[in-house]
GURODO-927771 format. One record per residue (C-alpha): residue number from 0; residue in three letters; chain; x, y, z. Coordinates in steps of 0.05 Angstrom, whole numbers, plus 5000, padded with zeros to 4 digits. Layout:
[atom NUM,ALA,A,[X,Y,Z]]
...
// end
This chain:
[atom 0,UNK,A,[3711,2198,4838]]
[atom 1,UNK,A,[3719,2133,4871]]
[atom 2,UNK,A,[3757,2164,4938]]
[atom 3,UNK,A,[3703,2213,4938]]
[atom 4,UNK,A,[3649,2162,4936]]
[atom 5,UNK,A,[3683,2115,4993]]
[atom 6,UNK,A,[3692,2182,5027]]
[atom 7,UNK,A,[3619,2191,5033]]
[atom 8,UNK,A,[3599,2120,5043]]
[atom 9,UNK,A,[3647,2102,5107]]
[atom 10,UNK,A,[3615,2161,5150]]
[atom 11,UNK,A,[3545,2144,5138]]
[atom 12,UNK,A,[3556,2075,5140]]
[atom 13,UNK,A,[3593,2085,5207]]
[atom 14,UNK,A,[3524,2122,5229]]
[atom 15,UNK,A,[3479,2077,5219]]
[atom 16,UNK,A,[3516,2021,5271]]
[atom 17,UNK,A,[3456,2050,5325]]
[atom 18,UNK,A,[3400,2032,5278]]
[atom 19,UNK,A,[3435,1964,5258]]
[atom 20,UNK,A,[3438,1931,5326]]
[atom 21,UNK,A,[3359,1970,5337]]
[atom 22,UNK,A,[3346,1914,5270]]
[atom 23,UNK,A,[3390,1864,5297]]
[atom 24,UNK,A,[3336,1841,5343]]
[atom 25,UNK,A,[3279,1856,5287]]
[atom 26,UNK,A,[3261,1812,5239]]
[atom 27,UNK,A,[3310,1811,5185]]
[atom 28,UNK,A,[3261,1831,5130]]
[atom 29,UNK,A,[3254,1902,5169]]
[atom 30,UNK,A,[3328,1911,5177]]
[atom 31,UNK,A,[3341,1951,5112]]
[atom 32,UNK,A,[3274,1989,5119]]
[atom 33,UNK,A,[3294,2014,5185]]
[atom 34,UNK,A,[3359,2043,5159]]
[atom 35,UNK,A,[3329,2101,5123]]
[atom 36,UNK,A,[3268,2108,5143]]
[atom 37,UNK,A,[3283,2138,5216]]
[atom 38,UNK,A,[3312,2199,5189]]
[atom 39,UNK,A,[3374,2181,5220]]
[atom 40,UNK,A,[3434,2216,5168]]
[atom 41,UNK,A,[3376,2265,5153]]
[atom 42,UNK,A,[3366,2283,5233]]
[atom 43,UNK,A,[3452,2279,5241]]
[atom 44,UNK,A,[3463,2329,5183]]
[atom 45,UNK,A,[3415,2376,5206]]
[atom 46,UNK,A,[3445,2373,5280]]
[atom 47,UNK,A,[3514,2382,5242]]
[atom 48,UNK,A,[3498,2448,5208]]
[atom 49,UNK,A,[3457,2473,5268]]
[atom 50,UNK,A,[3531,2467,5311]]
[atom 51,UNK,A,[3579,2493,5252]]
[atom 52,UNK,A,[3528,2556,5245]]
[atom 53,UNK,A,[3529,2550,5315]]
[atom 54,UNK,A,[3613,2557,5311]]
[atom 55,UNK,A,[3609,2611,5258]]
[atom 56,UNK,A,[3555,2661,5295]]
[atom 57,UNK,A,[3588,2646,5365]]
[atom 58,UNK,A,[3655,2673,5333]]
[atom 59,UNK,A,[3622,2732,5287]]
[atom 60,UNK,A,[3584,2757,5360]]
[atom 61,UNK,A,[3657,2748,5395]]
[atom 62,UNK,A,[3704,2783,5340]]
[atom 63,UNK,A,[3656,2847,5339]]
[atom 64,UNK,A,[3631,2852,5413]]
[atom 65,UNK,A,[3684,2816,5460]]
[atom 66,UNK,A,[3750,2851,5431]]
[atom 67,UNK,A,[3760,2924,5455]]
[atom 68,UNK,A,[3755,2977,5399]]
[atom 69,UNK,A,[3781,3032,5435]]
[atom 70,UNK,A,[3846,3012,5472]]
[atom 71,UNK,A,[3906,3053,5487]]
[atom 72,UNK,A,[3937,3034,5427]]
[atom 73,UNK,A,[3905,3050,5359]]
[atom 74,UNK,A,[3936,3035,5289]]
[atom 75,UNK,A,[3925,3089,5249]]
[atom 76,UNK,A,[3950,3069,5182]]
[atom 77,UNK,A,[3994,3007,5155]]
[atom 78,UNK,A,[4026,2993,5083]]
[atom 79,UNK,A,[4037,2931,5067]]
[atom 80,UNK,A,[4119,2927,5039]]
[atom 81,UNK,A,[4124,2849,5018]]
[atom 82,UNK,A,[4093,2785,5040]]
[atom 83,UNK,A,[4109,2790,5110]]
[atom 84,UNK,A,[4141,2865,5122]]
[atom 85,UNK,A,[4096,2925,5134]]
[atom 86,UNK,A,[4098,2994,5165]]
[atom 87,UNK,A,[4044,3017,5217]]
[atom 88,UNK,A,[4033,3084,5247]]
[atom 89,UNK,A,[3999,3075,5317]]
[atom 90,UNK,A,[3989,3125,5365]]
[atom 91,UNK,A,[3994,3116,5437]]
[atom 92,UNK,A,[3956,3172,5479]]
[atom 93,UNK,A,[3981,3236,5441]]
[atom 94,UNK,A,[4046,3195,5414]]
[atom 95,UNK,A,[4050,3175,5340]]
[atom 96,UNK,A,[4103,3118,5324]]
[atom 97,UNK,A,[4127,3094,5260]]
[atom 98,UNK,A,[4136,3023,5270]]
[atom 99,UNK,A,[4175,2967,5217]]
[atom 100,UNK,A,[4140,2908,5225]]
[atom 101,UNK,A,[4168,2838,5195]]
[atom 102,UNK,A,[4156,2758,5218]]
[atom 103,UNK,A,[4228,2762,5269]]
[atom 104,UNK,A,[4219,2825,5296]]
[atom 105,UNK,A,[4195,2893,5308]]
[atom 106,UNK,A,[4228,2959,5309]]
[atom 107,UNK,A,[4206,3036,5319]]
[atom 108,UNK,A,[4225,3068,5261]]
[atom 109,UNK,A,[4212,3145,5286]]
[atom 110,UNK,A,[4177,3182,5341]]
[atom 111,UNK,A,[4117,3230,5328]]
[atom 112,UNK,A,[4121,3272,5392]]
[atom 113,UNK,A,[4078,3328,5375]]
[atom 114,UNK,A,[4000,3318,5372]]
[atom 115,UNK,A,[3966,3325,5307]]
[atom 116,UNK,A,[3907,3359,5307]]
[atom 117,UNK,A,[3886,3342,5228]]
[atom 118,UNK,A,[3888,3276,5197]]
[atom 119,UNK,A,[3940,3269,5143]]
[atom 120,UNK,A,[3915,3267,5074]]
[atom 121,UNK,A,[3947,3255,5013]]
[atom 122,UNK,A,[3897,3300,4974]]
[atom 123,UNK,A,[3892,3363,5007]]
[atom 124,UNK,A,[3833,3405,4989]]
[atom 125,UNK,A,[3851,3465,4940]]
[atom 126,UNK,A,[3845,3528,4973]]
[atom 127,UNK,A,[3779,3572,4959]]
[atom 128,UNK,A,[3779,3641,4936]]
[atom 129,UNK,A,[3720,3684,4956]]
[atom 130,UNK,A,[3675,3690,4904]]
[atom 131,UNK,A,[3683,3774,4870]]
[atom 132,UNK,A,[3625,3811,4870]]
// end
């Protein structure tokens, strides 16, 4: 509780060195009302949350607009095998590869030559008789 207090005091103590030397040269009866009553810590917390939402909208905007979504190489699927192995299937123009993927190194596992024209899917649909009249 204490480092947490002492953590909070230091900063704002440290921000208020402007207004100080502004009371310095006031009458020392005024110094302690001029601390506080400027609005300085309120007017440098606000400008601190306007620049971190600043930070997080500026990288939101550049994540979803600036990166390309439709590249020559798509990942189509990825399991996840431990805590730093996976396999990926990405397909490169009409090539599907099989890919092991681990923190040293990566390695094509197999090659997909042949276009697929269906997605694979682990539940196929049943097939449907036509209804007897």
């Amino acid at each position: 509780m204490t480092l947490m207090r002492t953590a909070l005091i230091v900063p704002s103590w440290m921000l208020a060195w402007p207004t100080w030397a502004q009371a310095a040269a006031a009458e020392p009866a005024r110094i302690e009302s001029n601390l506080f009553s400027s609005g300085l810590l309120t007017q440098l917390t606000l400008g601190l949350v306007v620049v971190l939402a600043l930070a997080v909208g500026l990288s939101w905007i550049l994540r979803r607009y600036a990166l390309p979504r439709d590249g020559l190489i798509r990942v189509v699927g990825g399991l996840p095998l431990g805590t730093r192995e996976r396999l990926l299937l990405i397909e490169v123009d009409d090539v599907r590869l099989l890919i092991g993927v681990t923190a040293q190194r990566i390695q094509t596992l197999h090659v997909f030559t042949t276009p697929v024209s269906e997605p694979f899917t682990l539940h196929p649909d049943p097939p449907h008789d036509p209804p007897s009249a």
